[in-house]
C-alpha positions in Angstrom: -43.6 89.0 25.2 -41.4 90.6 27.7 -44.9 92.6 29.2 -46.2 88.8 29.1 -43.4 88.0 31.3 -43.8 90.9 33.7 -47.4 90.1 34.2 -47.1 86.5 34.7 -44.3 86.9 37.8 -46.3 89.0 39.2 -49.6 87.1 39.1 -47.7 84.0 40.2 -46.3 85.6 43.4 -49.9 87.4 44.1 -51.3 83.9 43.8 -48.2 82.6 46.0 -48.9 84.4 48.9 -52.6 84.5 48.7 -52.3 80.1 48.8 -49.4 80.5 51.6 -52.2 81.6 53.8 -54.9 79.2 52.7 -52.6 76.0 52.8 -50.5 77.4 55.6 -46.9 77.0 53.4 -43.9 78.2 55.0 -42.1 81.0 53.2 -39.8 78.3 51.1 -42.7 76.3 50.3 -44.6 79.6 48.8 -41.0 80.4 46.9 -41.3 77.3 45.2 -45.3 77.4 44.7 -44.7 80.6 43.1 -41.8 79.1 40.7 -44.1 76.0 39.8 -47.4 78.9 38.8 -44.4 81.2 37.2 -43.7 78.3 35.1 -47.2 76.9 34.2 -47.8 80.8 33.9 -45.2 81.6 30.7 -45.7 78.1 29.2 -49.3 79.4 29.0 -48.3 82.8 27.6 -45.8 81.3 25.1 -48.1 79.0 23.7 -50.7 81.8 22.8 -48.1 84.0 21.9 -46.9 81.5 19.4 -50.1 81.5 18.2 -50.2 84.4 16.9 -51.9 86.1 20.7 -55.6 86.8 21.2 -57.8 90.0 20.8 -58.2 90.3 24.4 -56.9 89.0 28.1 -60.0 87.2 28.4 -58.2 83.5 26.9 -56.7 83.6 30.1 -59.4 83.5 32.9 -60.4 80.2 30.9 -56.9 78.6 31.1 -56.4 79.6 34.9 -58.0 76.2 36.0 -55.5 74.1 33.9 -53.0 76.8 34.4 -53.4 76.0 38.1 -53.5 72.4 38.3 -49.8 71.9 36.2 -48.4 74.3 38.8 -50.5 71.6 41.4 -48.8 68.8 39.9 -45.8 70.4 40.3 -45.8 70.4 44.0 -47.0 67.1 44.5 -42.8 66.1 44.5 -42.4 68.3 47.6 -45.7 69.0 49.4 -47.6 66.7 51.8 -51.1 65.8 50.8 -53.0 68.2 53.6 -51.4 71.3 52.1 -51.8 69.7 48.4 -55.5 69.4 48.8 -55.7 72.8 50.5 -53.9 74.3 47.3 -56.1 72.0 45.4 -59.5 73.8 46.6 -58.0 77.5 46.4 -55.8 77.8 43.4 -58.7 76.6 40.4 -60.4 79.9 42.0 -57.4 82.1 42.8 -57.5 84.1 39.1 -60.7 85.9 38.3 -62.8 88.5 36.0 -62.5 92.0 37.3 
């Protein structure tokens, strides 16, 4: 789990700053976009992880899309609608296959 935990911050601060360009966030607002993915991120990995993990990373290309639209919901308490939208159109398509 802990090598879970690694991977996720990681991903959700690649993903940060990658969407702080697209949706033009300032460097608090990416700081807190990364929080909300980290979040949506580990409650993702402790669910499968509960459930006894999968054979392969795979699962997790699949739950990007919802993955990405709890840490969108998220944001929607502190983020105008321009950059919301913006994040909107990049983040579903921000975690992909190889």
């Amino acid at each position: 789990m802990a090598l879970s935990y690694v991977e996720g911050r990681i991903l959700s601060t690649r993903v940060s700053f990658d969407a702080a360009r697209e949706a033009r966030l300032d460097a608090g607002e990416r700081d807190r976009l990364a929080e909300a993915l980290r979040l949506e991120i580990f409650a993702a990995l402790e669910r499968v992880h509960a459930e006894g993990g999968r054979s392969s990373s795979g699962w997790f290309y699949e739950a990007w899309p919802a993955v990405a639209a709890a840490a969108l919901q998220r944001c929607r308490l502190w983020l105008d609608a321009v950059r919301l939208e913006a994040l909107g159109r990049f983040l579903p398509g921000a975690v992909r296959r190889g």
